[in-house]
N, C-alpha and C positions, 0 to 999 in steps of 0.2 A: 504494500500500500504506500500511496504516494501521501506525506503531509508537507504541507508549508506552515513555518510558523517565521514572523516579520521578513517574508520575503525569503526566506533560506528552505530550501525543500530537502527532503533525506526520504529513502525507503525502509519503511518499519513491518515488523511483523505486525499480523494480527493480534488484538489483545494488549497492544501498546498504548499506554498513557500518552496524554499532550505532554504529561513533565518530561516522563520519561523519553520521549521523542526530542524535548527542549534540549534536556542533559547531552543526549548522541550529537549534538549539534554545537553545543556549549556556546561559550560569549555570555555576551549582558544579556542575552535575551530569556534565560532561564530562569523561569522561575522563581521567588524565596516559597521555601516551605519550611514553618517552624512545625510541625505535627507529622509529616509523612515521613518516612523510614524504610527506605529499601530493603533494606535487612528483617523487617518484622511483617508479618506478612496483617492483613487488616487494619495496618495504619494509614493515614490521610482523611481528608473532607471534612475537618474540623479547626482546623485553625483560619482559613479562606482567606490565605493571605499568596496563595498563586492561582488568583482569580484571571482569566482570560478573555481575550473574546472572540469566537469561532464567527469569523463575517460571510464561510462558507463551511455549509455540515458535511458535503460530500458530492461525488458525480452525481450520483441518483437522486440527489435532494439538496439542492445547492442555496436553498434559503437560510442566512443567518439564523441562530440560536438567539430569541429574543432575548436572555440572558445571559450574566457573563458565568462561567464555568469554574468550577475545582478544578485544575488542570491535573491533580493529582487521582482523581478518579473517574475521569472522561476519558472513556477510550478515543485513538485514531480512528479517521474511516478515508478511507480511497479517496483522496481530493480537496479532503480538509482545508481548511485556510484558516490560521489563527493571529490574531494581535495578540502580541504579549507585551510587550517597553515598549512597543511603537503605538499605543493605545492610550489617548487621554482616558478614556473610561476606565482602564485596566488603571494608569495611575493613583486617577481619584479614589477607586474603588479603593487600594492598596494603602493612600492614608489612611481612608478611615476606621480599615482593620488594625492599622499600624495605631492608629489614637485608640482605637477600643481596647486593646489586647494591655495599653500603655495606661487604662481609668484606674486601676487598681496596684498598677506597678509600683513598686514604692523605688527613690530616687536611692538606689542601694550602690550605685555602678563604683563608687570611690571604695567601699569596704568589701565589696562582692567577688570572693574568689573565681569570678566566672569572665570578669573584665578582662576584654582583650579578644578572647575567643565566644563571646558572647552573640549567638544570631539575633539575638530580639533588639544588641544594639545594632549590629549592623540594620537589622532594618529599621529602627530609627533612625539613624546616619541618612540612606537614602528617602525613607517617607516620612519622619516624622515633622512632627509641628512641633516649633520653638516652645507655643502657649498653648496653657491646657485650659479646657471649654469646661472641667469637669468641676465642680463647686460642693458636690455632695463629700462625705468621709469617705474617705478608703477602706475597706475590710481590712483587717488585721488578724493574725494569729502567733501565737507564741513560736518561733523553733523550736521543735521536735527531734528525738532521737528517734529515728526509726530501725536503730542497727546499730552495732558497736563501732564502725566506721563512720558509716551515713548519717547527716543530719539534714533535714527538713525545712525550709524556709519555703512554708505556704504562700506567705507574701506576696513571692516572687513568680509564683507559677503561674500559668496561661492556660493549663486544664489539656497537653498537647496528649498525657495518658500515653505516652511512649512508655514511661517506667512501670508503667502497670501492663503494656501489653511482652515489653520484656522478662516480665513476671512470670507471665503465662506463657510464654514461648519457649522460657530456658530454665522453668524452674517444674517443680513439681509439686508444692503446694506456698500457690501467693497468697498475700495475707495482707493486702492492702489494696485499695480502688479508689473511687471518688465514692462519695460519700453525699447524701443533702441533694438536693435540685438547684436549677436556677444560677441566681447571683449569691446562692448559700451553696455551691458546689464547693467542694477540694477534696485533696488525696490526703489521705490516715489509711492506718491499721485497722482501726474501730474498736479492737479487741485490745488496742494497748499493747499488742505484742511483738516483738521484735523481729524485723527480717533479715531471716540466718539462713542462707545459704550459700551455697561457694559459686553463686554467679550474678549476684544484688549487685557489684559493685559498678556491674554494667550501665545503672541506670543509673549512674552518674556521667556516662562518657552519652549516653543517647540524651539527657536531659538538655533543651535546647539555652536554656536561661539557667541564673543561677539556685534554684530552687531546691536542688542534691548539690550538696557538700561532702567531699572527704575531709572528713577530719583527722587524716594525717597529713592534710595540707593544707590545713584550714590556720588561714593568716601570716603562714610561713612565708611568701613570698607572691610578685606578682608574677604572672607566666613569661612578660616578656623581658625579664633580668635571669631567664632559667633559659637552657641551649636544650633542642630537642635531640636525641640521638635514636637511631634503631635499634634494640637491643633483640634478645631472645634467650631461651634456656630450657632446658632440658622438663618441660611440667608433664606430672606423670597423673594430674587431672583429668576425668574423662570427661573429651571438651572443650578444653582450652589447648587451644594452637601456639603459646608458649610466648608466641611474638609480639612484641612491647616497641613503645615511645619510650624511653627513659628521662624525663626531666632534670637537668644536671644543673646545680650552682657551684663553681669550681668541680671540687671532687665529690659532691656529695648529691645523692637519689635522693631528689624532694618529694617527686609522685611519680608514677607510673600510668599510664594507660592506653587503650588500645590505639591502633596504627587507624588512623584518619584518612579519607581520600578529600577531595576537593569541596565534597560540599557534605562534609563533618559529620559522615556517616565512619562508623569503625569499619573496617576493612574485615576481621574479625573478633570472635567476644574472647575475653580472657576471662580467667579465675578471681578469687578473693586473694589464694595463697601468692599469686604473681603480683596483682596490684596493689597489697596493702603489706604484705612481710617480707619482700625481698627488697629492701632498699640498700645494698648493701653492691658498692661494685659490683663485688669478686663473684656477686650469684649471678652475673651477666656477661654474655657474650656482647660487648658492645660492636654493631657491625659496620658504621661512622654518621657524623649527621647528617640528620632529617630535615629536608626539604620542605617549607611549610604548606599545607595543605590549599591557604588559600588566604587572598589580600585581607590583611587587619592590623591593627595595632602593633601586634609584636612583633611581625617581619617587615616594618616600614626600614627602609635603608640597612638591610639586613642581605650579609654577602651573598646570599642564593638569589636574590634580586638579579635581573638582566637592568642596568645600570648605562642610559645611552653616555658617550664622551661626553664633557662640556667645552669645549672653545673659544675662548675670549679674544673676540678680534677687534685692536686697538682702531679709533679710525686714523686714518695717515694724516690727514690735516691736523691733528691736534698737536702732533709733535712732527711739524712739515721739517725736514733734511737732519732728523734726529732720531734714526735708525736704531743707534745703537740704544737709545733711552727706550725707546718703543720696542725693542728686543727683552730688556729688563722688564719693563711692564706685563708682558706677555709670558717670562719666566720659562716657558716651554723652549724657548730657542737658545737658553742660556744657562749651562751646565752651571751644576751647583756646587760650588769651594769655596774653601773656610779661606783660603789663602789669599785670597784678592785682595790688594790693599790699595786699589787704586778708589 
């Protein structure tokens, strides 16, 4: 099947999502999705913030979709045609999920171990509004322990239910969901009881905001004063594929977590025992550093950057038949010694 999306066509299987069709294509024109999760299967159409607009449904029915779409769960069809960033409607629409998602956020991004790598700021960065419309109180809730590592800042969450369907995906008895209807929704235990399992710690690397904390990283540093490296090791876990990010401040394992691809999906899930007790070098094969997965705060002028020349071309009139001063200026044409005493 043939789709277009802003003008760029690609051939998709059957069964292919517009995101997913977006991602094969990649660029600005891909979608944000804080809720869908390629790795988990039943996730998307709940956060509506990679809203679309199909201006053509297909060959056989080529009348626009009088509305704009989930692109996370609308399939392709034969001939497709979609607005994504080339869409006033798609933008508008996308502030004012990006203000919705932002009425109950509390301004946490200076104390929030999650700055830096945070989706919900990047999509404030591109949609949000300076000023907020919103005058009522904000919900509130206490952080929670939900685990001997994990803690809970309700606060912070957007309701994306990644951690809860990671639950149910990799675990064998979850013990936590939303909870309440409405604008009294959130995620608890209900039962007070703690999530212990050797793969919880996942929903902390799928959580899109900072809402899951590890607490053996909790305030020790921010991500982008920490070097990422590929690490791996020998885990005799059924399950965990072994292979790790290792967080490094000088010599020392601040956190650990799974290998990220470009749009801050884990590559694969790891263990409790890999991510929260092995901080230690010597328990890792370090294999050298990682490449950041994708534009943000902590890779801004950071050596894996493709970095163009800069050039400073003096103009010749200002220093007219004074070459050699205008050589100086430019410093590129004029080898560097301590010796010159002229």
């Amino acid at each position: 099947m043939k789709v277009t999306i802003d003008g760029q066509s690609i051939d998709v299987e059957p069964g292919t999502t517009i995101l997913q069709a977006a991602r094969m294509i990649g660029g600005d024109l891909v979608p944000p999705a804080m809720c869908y999760y390629s790795k988990l299967k039943g996730s998307g159409g709940k956060c509506r913030c990679c809203l679309v607009e199909v201006s053509k449904g297909s060959e056989a029915d080529p009348r626009p979709m009088p509305k704009l779409m989930a692109s996370c769960v609308t399939g392709c069809m034969d001939g497709m045609e979609v607005n994504s960033k080339s869409s006033a409607r798609v933008t508008e629409a996308r502030k004012s999920v990006t203000e919705f998602l932002l009425i109950n956020h509390p301004l946490d991004c200076p104390i929030c171990d999650q700055a830096g790598e945070c989706d919900l700021q990047n999509l404030s960065f591109e949609h949000g509004n300076p000023k907020s419309r919103f005058i009522e109180e904000k919900r509130t809730f206490e952080p929670e322990d939900i685990g001997p590592n994990i803690q809970l800042h309700m606060n912070r969450c957007i309701l994306c239910q990644r951690c809860v369907q990671v639950a149910d995906q990799l675990t064998d008895n979850r013990v936590h969901g939303v909870l309440d209807r409405g604008d009294h929704a959130n995620i608890s235990t209900g039962i007070s009881k703690a999530i212990d399992n050797e793969f919880s710690g996942n929903m902390i690397d799928v959580c899109p905001v900072g809402a899951l904390t590890d607490k053996t990283f909790r305030f020790k540093s921010r991500v982008w004063f920490n070097k990422p490296y590929n690490a791996h090791r020998e885990c005799t876990t059924p399950g965990c594929c072994g292979k790790t990010t290792v967080w490094m401040f000088g010599g020392e394992i601040q956190r650990v977590t799974g290998r990220k691809d470009e749009y801050h999906e884990v590559e694969e899930f790891i263990c409790n025992s890999c991510r929260f007790d092995h901080k230690n070098v010597n328990d890792w094969v370090i294999e050298g550093p990682r490449e950041f997965e994708k534009d943000s705060v902590i890779n801004q002028n950071n050596y894996t950057q493709k970095l163009e020349k800069v050039e400073i071309d003096t103009e010749k009139n200002i220093l007219l038949g004074r070459d050699i001063d205008r050589k100086k200026i430019s410093m590129a044409a004029i080898p560097l010694t301590t010796n010159d005493k002229k």
